[in-house]
N, CA, C and O of each residue as an XYZ file, in Angstrom:
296
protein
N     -55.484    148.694    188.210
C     -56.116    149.628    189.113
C     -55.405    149.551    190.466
O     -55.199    148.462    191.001
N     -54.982    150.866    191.090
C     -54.589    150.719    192.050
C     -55.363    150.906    193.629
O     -56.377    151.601    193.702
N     -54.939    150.401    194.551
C     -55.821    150.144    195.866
C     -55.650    151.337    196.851
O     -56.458    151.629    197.733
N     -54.059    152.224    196.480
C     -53.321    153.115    197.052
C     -54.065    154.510    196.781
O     -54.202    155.014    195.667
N     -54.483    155.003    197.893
C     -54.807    156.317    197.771
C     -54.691    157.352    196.983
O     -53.547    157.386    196.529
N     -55.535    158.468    196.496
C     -54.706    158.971    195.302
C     -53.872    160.733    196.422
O     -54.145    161.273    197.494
N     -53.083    160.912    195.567
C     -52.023    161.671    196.214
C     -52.786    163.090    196.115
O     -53.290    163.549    195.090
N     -52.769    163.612    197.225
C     -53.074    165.148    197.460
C     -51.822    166.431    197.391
O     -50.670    166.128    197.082
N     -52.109    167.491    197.631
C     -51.204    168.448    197.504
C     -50.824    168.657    198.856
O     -51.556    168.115    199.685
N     -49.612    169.477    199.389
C     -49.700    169.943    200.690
C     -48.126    169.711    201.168
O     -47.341    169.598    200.227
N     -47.525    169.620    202.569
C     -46.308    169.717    202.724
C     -45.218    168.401    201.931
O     -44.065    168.713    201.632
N     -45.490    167.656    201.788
C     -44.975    166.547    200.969
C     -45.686    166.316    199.957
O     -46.854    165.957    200.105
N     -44.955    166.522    198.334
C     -45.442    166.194    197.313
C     -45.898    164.747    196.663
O     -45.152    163.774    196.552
N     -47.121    164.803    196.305
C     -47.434    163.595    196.308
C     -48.050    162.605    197.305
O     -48.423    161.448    197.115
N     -48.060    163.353    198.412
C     -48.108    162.579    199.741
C     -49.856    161.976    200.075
O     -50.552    162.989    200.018
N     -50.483    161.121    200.291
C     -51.774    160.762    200.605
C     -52.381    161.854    201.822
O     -51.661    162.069    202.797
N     -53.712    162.517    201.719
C     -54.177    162.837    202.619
C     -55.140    161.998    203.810
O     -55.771    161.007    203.441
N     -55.209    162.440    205.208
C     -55.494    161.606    206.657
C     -55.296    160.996    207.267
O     -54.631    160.057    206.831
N     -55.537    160.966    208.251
C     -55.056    159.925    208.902
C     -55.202    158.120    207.917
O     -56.042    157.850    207.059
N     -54.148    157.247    208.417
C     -53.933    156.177    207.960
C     -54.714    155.928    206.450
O     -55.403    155.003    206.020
N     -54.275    157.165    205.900
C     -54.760    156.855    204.448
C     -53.635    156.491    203.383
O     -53.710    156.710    202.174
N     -52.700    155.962    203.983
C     -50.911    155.630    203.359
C     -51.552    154.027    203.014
O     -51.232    153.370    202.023
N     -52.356    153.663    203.894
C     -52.454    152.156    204.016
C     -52.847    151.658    203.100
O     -53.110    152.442    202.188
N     -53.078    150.297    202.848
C     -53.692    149.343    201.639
C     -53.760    148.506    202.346
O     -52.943    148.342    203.252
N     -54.962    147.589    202.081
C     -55.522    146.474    202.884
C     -54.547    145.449    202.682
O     -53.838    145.262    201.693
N     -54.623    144.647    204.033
C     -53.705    143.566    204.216
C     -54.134    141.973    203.899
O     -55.178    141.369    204.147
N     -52.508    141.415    203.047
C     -53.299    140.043    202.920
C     -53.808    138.774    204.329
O     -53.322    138.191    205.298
N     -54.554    138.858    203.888
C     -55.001    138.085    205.108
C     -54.472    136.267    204.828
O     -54.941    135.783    203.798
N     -53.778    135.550    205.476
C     -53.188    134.076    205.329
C     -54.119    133.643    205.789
O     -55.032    134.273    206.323
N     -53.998    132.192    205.612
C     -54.355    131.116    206.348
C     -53.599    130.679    206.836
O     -52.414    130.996    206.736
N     -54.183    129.580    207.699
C     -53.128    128.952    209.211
C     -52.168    127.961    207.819
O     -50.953    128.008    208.012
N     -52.472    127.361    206.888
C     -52.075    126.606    206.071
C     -50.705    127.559    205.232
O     -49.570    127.289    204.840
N     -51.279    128.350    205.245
C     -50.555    129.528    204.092
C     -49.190    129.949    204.963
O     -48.033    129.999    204.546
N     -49.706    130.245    206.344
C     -48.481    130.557    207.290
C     -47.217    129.323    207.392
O     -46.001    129.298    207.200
N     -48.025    128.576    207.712
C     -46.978    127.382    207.927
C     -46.210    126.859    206.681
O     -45.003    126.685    206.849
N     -46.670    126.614    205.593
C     -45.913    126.911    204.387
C     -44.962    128.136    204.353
O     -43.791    127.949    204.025
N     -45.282    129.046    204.588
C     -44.010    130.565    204.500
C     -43.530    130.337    205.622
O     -42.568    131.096    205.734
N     -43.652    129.669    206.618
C     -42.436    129.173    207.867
C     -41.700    128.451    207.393
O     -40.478    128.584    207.460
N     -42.512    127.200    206.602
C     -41.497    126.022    206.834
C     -40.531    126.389    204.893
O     -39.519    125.750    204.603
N     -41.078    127.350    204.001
C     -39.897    127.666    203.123
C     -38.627    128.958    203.546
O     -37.512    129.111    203.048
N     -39.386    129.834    204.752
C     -37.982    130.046    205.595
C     -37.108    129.518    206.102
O     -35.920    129.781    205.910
N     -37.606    128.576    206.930
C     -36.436    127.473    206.983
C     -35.805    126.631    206.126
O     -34.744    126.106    206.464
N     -36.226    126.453    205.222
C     -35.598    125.701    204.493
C     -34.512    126.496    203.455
O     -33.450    126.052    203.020
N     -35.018    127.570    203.254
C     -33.828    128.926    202.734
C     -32.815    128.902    203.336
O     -31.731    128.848    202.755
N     -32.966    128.945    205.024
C     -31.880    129.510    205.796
C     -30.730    128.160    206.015
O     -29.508    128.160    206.166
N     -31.873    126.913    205.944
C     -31.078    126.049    206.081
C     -30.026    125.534    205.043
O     -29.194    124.658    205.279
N     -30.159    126.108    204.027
C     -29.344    126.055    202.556
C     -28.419    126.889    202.719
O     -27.378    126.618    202.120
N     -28.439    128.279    203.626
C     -27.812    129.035    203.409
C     -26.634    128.645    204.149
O     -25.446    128.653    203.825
N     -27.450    128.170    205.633
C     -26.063    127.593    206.700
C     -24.850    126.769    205.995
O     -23.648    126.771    206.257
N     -25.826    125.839    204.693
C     -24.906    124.730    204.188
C     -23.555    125.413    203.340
O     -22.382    125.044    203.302
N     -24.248    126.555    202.693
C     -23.165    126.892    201.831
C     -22.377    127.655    202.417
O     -21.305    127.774    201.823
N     -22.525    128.563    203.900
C     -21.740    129.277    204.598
C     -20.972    128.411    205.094
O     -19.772    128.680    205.053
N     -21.221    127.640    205.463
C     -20.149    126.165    206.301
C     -19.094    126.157    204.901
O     -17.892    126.400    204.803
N     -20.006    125.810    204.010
C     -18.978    124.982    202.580
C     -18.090    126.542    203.031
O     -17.237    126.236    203.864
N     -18.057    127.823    202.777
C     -17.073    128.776    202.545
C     -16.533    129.493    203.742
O     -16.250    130.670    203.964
N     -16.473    128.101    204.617
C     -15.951    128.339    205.562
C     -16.399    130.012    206.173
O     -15.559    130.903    206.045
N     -17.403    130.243    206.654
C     -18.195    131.400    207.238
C     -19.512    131.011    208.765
O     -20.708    131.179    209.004
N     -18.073    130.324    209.541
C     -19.213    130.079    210.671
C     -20.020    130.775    211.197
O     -21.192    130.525    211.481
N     -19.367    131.772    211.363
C     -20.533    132.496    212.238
C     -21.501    133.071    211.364
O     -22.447    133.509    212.019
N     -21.648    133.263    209.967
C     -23.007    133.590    209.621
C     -23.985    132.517    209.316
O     -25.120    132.620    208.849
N     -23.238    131.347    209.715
C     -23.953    129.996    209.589
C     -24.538    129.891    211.192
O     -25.729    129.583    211.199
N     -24.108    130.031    212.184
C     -24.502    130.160    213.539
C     -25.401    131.115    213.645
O     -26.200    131.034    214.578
N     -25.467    132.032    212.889
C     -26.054    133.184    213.034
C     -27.895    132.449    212.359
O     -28.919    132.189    212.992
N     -27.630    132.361    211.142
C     -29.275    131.588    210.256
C     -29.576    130.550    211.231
O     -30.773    130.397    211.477
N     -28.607    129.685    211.935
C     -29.215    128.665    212.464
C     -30.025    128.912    214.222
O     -30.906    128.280    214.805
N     -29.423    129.805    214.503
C     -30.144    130.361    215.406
C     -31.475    130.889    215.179
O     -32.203    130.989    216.166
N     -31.988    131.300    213.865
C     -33.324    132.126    213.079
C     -34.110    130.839    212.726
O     -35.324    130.984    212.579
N     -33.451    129.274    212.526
C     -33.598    127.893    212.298
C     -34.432    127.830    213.585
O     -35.622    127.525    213.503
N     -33.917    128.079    214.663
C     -34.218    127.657    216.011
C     -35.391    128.380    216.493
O     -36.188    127.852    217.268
N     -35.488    129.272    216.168
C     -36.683    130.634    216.200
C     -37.973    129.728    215.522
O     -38.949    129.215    216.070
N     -37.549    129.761    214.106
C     -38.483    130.037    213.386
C     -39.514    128.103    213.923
O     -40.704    127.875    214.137
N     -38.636    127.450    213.932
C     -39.070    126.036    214.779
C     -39.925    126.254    215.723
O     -41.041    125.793    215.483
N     -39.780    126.907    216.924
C     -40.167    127.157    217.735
C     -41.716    127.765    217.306
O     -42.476    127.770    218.275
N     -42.237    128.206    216.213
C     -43.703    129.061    215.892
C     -44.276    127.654    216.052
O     -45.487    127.463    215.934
């Protein structure tokens, strides 16, 4: 079953009718849930730096580790 509006007729086919009727309710996290999807972003990016270094690709390794530095900072 879907949560998505059902599609009306009119200048775009298929398109949802009213205002913010495109939407579907949002998942709502926990403070627990967030910090888990922080700390497996970092740990992605930090894999990624490793293997950009290994193929010799500094700057897209400078580049994740700067998003390293970001994402630390939450």
């Amino acid at each position: 079953m879907s949560v998505a509006p059902a599609s009306v007729g009119g200048g775009i086919a298929g398109s949802a009718g009213g205002l913010g009727s495109g939407e579907v309710a949002r998942l709502l996290l926990s403070p627990e849930a967030v910090d888990a999807l922080i700390q497996r972003e970092i740990q992605e990016r930090r894999d990624a730096v490793a293997l950009y270094l290994q193929l010799g690709r500094p700057e897209e390794a400078r580049v994740l580790s700067a998003q390293v530095d970001v994402l630390l900072a939450l």
